[in-house]
C-alpha positions, 0 to 999 in steps of 0.5 A: 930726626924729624920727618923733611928736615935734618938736624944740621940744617938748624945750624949751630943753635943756642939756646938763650937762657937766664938773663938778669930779670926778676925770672932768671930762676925761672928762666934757667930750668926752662933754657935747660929743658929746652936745651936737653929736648935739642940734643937729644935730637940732634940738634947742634943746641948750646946753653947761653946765659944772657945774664953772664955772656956778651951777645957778641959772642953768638957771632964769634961762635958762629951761631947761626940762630936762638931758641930764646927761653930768656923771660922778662925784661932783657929778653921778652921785651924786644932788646934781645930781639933787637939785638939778634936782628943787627946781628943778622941771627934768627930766633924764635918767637915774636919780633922786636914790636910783638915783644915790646907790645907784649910784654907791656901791659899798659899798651897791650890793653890801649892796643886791644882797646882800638881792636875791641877786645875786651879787658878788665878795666885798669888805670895807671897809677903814677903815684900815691895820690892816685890810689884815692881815684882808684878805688872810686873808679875801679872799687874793690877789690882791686888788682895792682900790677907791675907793667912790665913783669911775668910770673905774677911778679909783684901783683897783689890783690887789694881789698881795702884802701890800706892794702891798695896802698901796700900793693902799690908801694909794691909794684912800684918796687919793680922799677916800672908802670904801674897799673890798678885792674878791676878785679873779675870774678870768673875762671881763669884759662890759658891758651897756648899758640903754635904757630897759626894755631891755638892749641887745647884751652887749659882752666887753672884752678887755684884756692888762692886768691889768683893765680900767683906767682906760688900757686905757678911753682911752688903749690901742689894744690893747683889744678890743670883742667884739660879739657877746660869744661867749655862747649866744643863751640865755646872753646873755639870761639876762646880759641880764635878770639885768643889768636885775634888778641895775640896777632893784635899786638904782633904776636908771632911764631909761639905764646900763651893768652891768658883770660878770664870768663866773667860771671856774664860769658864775657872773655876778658884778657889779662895779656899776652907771654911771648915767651912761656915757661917751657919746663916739661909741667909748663902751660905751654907743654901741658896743651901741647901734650894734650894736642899729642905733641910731645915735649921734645916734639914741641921743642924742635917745632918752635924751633921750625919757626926760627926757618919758616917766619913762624909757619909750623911743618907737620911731623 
């Protein structure tokens, strides 16, 4: 038990999970781990496949709040979020304008545009008679992305016309947007946020040409590098600058920035997870664990915030 709350006081929870998004795989081993870290703890927790059950079944249960781990449409994109609120059931993470801004890629960079955040310059593509434009404005390479999916879902990295015009034609299989981004050469970080805070800088390292969807699940060959070898001040200015890019597009409760650091010292962010993996070898967990928070110790905290409108109680 947690010091200052007993577990009863969550109520019955359940721990959404799975959904019918291109992540449900994904989605399930993180739903699980969260789960597991719950009971353990005494927390009344259920699982709850998005994907498989109806939302009203949460009242007929008679769960009183969700931990949701449901990534991707469906379940990131403020349609659960929506949801929950009409029902009158809390939940973690970001509400229904946090997550809908979040998950768009399009709109969180028109969205930090207005808020003078820097991001790497993009353009939609609508069609093939774009790709021409593209590759005179943007150069190669050239990365083509799915607005509107996680994991690094159908993004493909283009270096010549005939490849930009494959990366389309796969993105645009996603059902979605699609967007061209100028390609930045630099290091990659992830910051994860609890609450108000952001937690240590993690830098990914990766000999692919990014850090895609087999380099997330799938490769050994992916390092973790906490600390990230930045300056103390430079971590804290990516730090706060990250919690600025999160607030912008109404970000709350937990989450994770990804950016790059181009060749000129300049952070550039490529978006915003409101709800990470939460697997125990996720980013999330990775700068928890670094913080001295433990998994099970993150678990319940994100849970807090379902209490607390998104303020995180010391242990």
């Amino acid at each position: 038990m947690k010091k200052g709350l007993d577990p009863k006081q969550f109520g019955k929870v359940a721990v959404a999970m799975g959904g019918r998004a291109a992540e449900r795989e994904i989605s399930l081993l993180s739903g699980k781990a969260v789960l597991t870290a719950l009971q353990k703890q005494g927390v009344d927790a259920v699982e709850f496949d998005t994907g498989k059950r109806g939302l009203h079944e949460l009242t007929e249960m008679g769960v009183e709040r969700v931990f949701n781990a449901v990534h991707g449409r469906g379940g990131e994109d403020g349609q659960l979020q929506g949801a929950l609120e009409l029902s009158g059931i809390a939940y973690t993470g970001s509400g229904v304008l946090g997550s809908a801004l979040g998950m768009d890629k399009l709109r969180s960079k028109l969205c930090w545009l207005g808020a003078d955040i820097a991001t790497p310059t993009w353009m939609q593509l609508s069609s093939v008679a774009d790709l021409a434009l593209c590759a005179d404005k943007l150069g190669f390479p050239v990365m083509v992305k799915p607005a509107l999916e996680g994991s690094s879902l159908g993004m493909m990295k283009a270096n010549s016309h005939e490849e930009l015009s494959e990366a389309y034609k796969t993105a645009s299989s996603f059902a979605c947007d699609v967007m061209a981004e100028q390609w930045v050469q630099g290091q990659e970080y992830t910051v994860a946020i609890l609450g108000s805070v952001a937690l240590p800088v993690i830098r990914l390292q990766t000999p692919n040409d990014f850090y895609d969807y087999e380099a997330k699940y799938q490769a050994n060959t992916t390092q973790y590098h906490c600390p990230c070898g930045l300056t103390e001040e430079q971590e804290e200015s990516l730090k706060a600058l990250s919690l600025k890019a999160f607030n912008v597009l109404g970000g709350s409760s937990w989450g994770r920035v990804d950016v790059m650091i181009d060749g000129a010292n300049q952070a550039q962010f490529l978006e915003i997870n409101t709800v990470p993996g939460m697997t125990d070898h996720s980013l999330v967990p990775m700068a928890a664990k670094h913080a001295g928070i433990s998994f099970e110790s993150l678990v319940w905290r994100i849970l807090e915030t379902s209490l607390t409108s998104g303020e995180v109680c010391d242990e």
